[in-house]
mmCIF file as Biopython writes it, N, C-alpha, C and O atoms, coordinates in Angstrom:
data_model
#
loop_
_atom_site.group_PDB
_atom_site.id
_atom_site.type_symbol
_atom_site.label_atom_id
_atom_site.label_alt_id
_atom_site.label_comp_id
_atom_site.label_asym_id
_atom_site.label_entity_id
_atom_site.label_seq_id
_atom_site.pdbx_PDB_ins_code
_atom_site.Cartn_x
_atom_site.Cartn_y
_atom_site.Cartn_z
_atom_site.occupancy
_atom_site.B_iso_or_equiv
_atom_site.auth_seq_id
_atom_site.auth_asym_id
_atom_site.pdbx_PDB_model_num
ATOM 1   N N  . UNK A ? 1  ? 0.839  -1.188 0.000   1.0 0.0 1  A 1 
ATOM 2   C CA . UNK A ? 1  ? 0.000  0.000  0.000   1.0 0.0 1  A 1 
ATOM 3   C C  . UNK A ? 1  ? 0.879  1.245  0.000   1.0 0.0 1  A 1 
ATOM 4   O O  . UNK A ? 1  ? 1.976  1.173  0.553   1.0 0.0 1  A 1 
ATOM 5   N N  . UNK A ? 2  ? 0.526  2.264  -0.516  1.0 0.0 2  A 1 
ATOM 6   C CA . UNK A ? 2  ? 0.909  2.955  -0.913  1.0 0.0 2  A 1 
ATOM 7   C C  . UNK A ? 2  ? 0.576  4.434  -0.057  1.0 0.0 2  A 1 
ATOM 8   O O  . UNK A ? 2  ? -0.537 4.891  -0.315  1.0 0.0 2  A 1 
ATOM 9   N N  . UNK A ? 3  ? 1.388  5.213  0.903   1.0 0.0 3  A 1 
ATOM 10  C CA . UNK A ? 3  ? 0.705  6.072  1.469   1.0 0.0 3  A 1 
ATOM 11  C C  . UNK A ? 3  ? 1.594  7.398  1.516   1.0 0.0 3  A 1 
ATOM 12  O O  . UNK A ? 3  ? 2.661  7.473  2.126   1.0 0.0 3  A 1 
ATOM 13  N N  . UNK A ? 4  ? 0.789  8.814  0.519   1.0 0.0 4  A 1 
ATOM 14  C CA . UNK A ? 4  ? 1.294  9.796  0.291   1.0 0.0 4  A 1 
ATOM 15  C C  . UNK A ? 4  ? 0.933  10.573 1.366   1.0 0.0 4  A 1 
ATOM 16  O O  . UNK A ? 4  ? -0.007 10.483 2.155   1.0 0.0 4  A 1 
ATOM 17  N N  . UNK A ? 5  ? 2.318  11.762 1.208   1.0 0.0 5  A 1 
ATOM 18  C CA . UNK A ? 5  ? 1.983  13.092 2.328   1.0 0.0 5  A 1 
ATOM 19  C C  . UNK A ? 5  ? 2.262  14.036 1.873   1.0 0.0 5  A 1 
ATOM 20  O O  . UNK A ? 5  ? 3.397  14.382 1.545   1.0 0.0 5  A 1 
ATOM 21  N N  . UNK A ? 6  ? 1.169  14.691 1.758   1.0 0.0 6  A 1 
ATOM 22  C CA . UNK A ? 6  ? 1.319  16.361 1.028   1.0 0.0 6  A 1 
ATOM 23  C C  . UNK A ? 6  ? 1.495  17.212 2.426   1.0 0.0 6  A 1 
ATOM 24  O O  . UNK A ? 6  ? 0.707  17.030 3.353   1.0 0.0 6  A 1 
ATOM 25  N N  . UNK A ? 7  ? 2.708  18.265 2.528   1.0 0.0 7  A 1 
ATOM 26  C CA . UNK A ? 7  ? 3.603  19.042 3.252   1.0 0.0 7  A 1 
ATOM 27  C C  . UNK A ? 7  ? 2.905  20.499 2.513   1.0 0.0 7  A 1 
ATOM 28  O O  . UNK A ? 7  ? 2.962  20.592 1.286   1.0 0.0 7  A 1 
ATOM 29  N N  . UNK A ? 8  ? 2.283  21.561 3.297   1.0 0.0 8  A 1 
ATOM 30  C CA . UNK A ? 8  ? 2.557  22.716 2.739   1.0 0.0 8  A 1 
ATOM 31  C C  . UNK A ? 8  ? 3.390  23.548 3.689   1.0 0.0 8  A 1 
ATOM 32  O O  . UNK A ? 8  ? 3.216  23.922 4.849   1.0 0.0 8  A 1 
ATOM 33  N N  . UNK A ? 9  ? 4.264  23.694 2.883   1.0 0.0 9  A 1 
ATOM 34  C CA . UNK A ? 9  ? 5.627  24.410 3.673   1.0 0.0 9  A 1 
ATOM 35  C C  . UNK A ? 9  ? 5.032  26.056 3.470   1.0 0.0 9  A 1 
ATOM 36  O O  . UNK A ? 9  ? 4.308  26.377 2.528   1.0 0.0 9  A 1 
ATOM 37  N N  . UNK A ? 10 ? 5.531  27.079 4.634   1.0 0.0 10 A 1 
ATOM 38  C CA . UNK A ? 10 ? 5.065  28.197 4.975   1.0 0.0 10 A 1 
ATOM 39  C C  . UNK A ? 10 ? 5.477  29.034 3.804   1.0 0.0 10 A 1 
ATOM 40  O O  . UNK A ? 10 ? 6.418  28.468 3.248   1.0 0.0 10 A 1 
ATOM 41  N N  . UNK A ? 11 ? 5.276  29.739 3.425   1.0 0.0 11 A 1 
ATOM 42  C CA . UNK A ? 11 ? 5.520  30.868 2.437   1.0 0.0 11 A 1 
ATOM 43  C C  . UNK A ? 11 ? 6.621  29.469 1.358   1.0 0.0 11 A 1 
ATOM 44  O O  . UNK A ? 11 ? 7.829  29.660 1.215   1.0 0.0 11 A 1 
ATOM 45  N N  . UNK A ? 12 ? 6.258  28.807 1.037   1.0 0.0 12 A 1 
ATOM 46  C CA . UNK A ? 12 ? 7.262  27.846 -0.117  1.0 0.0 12 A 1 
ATOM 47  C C  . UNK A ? 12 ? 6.001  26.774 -0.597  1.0 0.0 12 A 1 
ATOM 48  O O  . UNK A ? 12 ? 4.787  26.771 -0.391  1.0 0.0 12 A 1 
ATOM 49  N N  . UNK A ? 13 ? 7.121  25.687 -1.496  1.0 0.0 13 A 1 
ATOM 50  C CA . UNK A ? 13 ? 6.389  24.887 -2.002  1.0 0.0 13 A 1 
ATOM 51  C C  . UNK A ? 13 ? 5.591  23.744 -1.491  1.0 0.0 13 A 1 
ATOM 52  O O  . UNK A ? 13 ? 5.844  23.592 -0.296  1.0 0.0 13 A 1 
ATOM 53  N N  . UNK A ? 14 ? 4.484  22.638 -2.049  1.0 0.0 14 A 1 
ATOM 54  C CA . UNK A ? 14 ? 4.171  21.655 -1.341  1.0 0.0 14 A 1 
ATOM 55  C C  . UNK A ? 14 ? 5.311  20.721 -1.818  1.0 0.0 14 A 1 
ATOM 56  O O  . UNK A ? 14 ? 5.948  20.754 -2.871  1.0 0.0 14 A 1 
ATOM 57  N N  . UNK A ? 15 ? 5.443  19.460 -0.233  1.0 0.0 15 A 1 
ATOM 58  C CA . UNK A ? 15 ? 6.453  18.529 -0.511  1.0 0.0 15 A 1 
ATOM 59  C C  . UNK A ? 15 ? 5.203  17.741 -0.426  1.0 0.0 15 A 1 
ATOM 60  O O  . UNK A ? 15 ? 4.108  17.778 0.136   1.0 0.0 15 A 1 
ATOM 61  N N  . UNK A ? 16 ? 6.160  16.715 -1.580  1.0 0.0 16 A 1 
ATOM 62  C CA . UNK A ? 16 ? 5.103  15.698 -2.071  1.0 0.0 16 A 1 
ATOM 63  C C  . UNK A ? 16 ? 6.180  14.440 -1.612  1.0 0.0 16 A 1 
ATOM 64  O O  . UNK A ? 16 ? 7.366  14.406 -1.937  1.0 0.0 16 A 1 
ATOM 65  N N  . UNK A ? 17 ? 5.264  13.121 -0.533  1.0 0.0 17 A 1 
ATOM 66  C CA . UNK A ? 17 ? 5.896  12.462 0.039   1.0 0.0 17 A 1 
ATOM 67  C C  . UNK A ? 17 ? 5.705  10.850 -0.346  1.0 0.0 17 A 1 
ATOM 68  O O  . UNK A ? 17 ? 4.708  10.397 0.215   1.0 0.0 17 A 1 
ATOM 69  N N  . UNK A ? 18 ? 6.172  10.207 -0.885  1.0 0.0 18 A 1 
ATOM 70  C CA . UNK A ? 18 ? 5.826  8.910  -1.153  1.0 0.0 18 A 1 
ATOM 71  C C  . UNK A ? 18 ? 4.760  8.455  -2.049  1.0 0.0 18 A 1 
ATOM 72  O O  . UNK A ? 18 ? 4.174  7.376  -1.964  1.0 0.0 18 A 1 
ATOM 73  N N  . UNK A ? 19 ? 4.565  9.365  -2.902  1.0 0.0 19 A 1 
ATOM 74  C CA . UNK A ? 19 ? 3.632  9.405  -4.072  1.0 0.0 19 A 1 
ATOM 75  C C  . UNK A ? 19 ? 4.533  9.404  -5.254  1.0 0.0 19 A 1 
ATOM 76  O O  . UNK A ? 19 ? 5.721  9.726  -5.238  1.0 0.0 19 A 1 
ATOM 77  N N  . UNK A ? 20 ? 3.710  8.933  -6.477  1.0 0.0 20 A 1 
ATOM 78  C CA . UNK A ? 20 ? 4.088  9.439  -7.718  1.0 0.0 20 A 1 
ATOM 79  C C  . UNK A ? 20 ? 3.599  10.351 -8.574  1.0 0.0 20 A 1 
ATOM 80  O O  . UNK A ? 20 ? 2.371  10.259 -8.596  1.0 0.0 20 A 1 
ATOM 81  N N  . UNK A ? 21 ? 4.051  11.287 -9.373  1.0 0.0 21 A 1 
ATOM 82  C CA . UNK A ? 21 ? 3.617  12.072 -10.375 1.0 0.0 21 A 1 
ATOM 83  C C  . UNK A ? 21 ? 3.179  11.623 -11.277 1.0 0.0 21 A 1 
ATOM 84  O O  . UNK A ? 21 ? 3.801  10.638 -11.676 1.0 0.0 21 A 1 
ATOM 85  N N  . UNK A ? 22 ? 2.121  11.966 -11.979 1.0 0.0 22 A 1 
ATOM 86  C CA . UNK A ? 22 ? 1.847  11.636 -13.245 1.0 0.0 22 A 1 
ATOM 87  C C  . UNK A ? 22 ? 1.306  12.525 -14.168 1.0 0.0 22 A 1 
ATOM 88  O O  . UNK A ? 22 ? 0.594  13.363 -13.615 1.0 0.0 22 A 1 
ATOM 89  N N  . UNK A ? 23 ? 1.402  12.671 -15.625 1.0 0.0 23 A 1 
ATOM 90  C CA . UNK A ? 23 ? 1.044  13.552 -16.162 1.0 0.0 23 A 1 
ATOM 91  C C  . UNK A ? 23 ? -0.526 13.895 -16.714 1.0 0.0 23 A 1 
ATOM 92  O O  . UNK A ? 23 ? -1.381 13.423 -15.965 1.0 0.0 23 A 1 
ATOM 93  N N  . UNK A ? 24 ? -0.894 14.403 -17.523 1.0 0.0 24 A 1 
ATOM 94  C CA . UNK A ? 24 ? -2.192 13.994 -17.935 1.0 0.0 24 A 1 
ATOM 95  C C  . UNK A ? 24 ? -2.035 13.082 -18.583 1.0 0.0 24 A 1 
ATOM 96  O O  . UNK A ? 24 ? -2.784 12.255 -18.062 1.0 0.0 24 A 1 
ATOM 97  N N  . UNK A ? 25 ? -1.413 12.471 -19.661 1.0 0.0 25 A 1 
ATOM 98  C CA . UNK A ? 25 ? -2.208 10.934 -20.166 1.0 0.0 25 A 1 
ATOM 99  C C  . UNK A ? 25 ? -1.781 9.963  -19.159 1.0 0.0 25 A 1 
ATOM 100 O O  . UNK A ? 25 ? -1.857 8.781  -19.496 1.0 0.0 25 A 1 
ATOM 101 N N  . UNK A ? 26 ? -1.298 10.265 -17.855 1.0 0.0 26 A 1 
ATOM 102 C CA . UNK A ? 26 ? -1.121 8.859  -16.977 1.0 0.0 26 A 1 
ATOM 103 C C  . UNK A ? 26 ? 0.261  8.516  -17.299 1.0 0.0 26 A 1 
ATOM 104 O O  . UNK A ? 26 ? 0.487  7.327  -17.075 1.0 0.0 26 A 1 
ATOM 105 N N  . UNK A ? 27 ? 1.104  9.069  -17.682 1.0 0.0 27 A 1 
ATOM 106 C CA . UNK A ? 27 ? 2.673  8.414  -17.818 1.0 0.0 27 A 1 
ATOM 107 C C  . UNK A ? 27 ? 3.460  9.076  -16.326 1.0 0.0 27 A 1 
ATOM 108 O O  . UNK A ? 27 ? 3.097  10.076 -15.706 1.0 0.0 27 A 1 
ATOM 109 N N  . UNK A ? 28 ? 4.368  8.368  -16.079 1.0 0.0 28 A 1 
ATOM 110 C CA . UNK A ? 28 ? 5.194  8.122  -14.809 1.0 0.0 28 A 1 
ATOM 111 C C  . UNK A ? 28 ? 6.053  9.726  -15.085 1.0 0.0 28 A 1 
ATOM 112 O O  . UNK A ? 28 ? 6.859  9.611  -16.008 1.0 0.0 28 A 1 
ATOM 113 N N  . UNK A ? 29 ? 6.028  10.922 -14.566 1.0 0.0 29 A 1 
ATOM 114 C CA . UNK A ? 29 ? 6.961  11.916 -14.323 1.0 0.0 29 A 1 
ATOM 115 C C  . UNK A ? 29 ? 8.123  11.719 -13.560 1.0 0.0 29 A 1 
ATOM 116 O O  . UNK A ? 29 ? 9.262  11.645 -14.020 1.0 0.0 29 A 1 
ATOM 117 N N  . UNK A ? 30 ? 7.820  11.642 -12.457 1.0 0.0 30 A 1 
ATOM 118 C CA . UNK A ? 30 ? 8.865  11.562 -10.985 1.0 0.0 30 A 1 
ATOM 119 C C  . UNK A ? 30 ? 8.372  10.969 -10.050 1.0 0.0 30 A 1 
ATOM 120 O O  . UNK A ? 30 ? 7.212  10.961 -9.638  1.0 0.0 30 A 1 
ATOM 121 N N  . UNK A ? 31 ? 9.908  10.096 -9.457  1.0 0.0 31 A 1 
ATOM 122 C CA . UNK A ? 31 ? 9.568  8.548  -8.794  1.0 0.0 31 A 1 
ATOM 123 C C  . UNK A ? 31 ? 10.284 8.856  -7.439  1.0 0.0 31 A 1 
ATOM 124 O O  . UNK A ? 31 ? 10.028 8.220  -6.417  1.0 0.0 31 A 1 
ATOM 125 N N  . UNK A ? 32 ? 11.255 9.938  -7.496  1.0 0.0 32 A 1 
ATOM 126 C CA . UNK A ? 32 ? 11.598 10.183 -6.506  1.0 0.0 32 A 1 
ATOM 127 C C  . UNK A ? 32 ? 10.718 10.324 -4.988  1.0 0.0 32 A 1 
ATOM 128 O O  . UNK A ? 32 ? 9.548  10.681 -4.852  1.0 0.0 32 A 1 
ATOM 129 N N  . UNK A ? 33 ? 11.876 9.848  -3.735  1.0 0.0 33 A 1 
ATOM 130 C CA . UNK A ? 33 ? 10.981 10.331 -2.776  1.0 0.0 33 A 1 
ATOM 131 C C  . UNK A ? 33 ? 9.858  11.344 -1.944  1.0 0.0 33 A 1 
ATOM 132 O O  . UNK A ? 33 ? 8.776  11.265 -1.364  1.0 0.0 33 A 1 
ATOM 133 N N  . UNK A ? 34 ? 11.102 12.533 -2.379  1.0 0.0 34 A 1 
ATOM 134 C CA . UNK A ? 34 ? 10.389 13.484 -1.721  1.0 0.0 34 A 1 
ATOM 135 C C  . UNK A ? 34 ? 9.980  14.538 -3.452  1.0 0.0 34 A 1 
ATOM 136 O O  . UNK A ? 34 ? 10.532 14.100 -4.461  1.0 0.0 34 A 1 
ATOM 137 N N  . UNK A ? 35 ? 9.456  15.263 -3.547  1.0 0.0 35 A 1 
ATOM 138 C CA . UNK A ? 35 ? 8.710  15.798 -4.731  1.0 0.0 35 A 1 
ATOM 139 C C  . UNK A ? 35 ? 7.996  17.186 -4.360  1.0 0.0 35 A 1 
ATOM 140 O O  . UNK A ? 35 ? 6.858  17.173 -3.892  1.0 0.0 35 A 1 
ATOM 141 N N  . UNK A ? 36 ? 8.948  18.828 -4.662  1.0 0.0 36 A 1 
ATOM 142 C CA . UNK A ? 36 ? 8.804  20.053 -4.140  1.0 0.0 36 A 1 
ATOM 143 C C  . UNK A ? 36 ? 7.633  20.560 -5.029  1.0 0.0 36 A 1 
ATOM 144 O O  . UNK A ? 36 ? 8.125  21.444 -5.730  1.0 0.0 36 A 1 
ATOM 145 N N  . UNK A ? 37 ? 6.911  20.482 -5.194  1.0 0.0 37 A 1 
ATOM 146 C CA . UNK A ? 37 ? 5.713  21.282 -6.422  1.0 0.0 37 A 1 
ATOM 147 C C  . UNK A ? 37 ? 5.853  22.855 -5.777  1.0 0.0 37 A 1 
ATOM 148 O O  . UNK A ? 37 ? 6.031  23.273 -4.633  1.0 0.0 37 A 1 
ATOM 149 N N  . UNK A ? 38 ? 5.688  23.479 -7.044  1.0 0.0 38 A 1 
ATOM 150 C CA . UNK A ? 38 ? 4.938  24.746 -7.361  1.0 0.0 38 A 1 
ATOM 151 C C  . UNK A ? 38 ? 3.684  25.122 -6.865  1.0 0.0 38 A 1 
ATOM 152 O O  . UNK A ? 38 ? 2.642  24.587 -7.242  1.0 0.0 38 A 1 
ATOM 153 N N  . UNK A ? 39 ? 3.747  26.131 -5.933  1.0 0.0 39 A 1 
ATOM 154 C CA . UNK A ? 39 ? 2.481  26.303 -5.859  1.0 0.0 39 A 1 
ATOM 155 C C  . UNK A ? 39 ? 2.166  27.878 -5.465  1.0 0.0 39 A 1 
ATOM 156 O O  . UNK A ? 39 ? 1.165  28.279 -4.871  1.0 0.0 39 A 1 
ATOM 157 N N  . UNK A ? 40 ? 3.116  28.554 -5.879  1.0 0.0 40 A 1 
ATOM 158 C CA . UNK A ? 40 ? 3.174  30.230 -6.254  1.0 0.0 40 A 1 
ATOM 159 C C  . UNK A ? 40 ? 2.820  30.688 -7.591  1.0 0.0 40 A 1 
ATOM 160 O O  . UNK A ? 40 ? 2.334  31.801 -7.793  1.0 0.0 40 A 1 
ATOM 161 N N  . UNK A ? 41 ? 3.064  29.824 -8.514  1.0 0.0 41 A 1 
ATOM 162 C CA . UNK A ? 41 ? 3.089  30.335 -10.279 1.0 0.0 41 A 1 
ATOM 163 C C  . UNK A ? 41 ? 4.512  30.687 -10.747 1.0 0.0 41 A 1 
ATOM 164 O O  . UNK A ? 41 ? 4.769  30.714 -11.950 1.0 0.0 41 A 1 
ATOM 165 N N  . UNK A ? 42 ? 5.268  30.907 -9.984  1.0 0.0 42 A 1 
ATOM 166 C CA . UNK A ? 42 ? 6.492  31.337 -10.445 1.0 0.0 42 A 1 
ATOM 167 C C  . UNK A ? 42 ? 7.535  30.516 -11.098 1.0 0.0 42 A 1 
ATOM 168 O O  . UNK A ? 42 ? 8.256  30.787 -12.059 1.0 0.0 42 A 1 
ATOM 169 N N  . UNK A ? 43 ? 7.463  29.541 -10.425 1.0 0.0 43 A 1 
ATOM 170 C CA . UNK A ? 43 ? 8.477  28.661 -11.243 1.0 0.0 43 A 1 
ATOM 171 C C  . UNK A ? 43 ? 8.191  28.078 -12.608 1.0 0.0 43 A 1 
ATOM 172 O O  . UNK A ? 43 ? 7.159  27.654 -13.128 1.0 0.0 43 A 1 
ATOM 173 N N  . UNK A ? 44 ? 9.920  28.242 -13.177 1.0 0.0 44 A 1 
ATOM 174 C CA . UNK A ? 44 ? 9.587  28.343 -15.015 1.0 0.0 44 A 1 
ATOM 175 C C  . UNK A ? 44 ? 9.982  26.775 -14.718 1.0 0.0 44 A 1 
ATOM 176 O O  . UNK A ? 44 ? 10.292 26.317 -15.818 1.0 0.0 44 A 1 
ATOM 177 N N  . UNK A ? 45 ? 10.056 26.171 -14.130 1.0 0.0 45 A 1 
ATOM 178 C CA . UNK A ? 45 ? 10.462 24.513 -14.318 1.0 0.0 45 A 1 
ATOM 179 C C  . UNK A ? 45 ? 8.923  23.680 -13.398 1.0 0.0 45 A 1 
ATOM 180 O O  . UNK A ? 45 ? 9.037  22.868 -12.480 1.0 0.0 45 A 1 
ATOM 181 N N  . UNK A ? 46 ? 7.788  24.113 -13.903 1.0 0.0 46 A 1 
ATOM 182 C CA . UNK A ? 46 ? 6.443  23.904 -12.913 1.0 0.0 46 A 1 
ATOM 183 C C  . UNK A ? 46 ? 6.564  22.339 -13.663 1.0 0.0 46 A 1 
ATOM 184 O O  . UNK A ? 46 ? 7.393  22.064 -14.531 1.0 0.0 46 A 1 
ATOM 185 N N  . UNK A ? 47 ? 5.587  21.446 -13.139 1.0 0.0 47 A 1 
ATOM 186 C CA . UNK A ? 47 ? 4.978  21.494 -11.945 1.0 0.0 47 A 1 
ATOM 187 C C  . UNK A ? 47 ? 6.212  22.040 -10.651 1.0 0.0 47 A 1 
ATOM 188 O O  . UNK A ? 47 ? 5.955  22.685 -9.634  1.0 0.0 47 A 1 
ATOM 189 N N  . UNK A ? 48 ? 7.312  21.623 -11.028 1.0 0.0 48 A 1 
ATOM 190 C CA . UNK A ? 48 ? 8.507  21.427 -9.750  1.0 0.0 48 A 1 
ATOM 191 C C  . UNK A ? 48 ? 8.720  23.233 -9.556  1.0 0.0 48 A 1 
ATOM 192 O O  . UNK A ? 48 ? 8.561  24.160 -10.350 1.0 0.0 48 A 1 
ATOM 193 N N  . UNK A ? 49 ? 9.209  23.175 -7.907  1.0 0.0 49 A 1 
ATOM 194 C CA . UNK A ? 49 ? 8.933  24.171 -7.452  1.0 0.0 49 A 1 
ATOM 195 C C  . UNK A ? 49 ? 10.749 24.963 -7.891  1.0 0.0 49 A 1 
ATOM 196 O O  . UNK A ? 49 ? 11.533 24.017 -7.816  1.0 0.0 49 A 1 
ATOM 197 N N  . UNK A ? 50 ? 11.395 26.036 -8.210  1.0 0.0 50 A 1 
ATOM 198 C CA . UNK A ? 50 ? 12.555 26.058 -8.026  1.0 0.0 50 A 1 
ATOM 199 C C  . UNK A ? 50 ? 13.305 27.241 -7.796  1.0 0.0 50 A 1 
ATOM 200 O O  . UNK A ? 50 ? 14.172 27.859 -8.414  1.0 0.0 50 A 1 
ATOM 201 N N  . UNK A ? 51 ? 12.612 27.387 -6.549  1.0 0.0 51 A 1 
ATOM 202 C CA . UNK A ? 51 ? 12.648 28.732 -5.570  1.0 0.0 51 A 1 
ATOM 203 C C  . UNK A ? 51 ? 12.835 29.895 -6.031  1.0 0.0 51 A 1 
ATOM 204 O O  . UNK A ? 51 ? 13.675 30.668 -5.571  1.0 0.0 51 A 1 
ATOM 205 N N  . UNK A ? 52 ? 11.991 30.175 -7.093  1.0 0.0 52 A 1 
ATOM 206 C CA . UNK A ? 52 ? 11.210 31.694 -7.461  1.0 0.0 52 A 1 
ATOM 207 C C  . UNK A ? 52 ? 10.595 32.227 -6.618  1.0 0.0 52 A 1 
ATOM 208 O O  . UNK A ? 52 ? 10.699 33.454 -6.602  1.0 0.0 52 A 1 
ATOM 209 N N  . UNK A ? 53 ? 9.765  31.624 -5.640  1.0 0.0 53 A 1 
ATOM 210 C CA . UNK A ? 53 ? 8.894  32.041 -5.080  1.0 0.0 53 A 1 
ATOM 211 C C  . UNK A ? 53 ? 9.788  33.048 -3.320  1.0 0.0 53 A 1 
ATOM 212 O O  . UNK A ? 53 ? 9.188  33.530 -2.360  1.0 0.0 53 A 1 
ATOM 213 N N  . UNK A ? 54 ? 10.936 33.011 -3.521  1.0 0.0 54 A 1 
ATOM 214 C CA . UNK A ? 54 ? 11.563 33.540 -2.369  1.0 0.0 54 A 1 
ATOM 215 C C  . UNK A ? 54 ? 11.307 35.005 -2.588  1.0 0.0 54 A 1 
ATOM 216 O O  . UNK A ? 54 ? 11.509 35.698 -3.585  1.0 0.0 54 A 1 
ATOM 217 N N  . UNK A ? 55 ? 10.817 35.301 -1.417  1.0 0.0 55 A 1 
ATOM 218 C CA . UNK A ? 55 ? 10.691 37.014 -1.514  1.0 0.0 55 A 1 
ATOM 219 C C  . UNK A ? 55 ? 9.454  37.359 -2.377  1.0 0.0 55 A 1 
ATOM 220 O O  . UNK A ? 55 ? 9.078  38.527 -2.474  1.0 0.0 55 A 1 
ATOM 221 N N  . UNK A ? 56 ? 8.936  36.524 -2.889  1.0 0.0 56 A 1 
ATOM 222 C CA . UNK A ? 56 ? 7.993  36.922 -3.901  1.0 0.0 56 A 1 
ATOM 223 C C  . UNK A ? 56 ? 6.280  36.661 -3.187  1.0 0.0 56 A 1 
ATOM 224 O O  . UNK A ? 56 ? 5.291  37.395 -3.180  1.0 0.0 56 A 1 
ATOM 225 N N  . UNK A ? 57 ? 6.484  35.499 -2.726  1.0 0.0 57 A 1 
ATOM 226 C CA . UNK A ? 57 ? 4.933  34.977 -2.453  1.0 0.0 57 A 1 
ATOM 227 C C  . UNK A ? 57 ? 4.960  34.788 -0.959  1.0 0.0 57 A 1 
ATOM 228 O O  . UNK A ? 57 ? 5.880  34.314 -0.293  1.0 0.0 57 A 1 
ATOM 229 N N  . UNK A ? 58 ? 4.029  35.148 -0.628  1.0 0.0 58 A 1 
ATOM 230 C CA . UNK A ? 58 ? 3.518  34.847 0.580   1.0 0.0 58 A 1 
ATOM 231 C C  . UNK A ? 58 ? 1.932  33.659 1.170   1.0 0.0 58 A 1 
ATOM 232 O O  . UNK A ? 58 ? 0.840  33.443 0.646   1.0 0.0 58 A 1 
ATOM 233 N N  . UNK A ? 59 ? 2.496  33.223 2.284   1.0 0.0 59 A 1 
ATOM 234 C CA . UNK A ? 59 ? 1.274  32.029 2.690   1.0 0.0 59 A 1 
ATOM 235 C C  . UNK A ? 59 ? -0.189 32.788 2.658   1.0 0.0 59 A 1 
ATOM 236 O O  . UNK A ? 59 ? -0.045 33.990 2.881   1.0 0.0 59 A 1 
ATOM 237 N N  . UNK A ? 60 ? -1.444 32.435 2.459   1.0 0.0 60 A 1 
ATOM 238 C CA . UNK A ? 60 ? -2.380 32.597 3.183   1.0 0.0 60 A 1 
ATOM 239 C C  . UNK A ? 60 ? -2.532 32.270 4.188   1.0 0.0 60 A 1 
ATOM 240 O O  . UNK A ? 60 ? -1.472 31.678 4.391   1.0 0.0 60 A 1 
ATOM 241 N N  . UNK A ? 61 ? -3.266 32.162 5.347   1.0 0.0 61 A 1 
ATOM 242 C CA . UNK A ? 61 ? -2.938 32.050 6.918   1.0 0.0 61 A 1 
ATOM 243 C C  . UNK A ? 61 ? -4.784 31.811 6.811   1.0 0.0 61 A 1 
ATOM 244 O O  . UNK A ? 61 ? -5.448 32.781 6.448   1.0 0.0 61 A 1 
ATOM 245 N N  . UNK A ? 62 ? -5.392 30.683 7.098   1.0 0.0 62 A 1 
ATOM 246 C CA . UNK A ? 62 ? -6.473 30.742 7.877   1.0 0.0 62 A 1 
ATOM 247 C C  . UNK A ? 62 ? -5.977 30.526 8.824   1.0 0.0 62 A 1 
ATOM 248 O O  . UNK A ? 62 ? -4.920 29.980 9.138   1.0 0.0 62 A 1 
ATOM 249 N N  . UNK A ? 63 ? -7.487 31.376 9.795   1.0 0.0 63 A 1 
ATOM 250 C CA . UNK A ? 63 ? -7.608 30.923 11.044  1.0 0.0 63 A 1 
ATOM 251 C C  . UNK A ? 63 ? -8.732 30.209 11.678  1.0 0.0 63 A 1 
ATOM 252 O O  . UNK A ? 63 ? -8.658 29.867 12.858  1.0 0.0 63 A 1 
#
């Protein structure tokens, strides 16, 4: 069995934990363990995150 953990790191990217990527037609991206996604818009290497987002984006904060 197979059990993923999505990480949203504070003002940065989500870590993607023991999962795999896949693209839209379903082919294998990245097999690696840990897996930084994008989740500012900034990064020119998206889905993967590659710290554009420093100084640039900030968390939303519910409370």
């Amino acid at each position: 069995m197979i059990v993923a953990e999505i990480k949203v790191l504070d003002n940065g990217p989500l870590l993607v934990s023991g999962a795999t990527l896949l693209d839209g037609e379903g082919d294998t991206m990245e097999t690696k363990e840990q897996i930084y996604l994008c989740r500012c818009g900034l990064s020119a290497n998206k889905p993967y995150c590659n710290g554009a987002h420093k100084g640039q984006f900030e968390s939303q904060v519910r409370d």
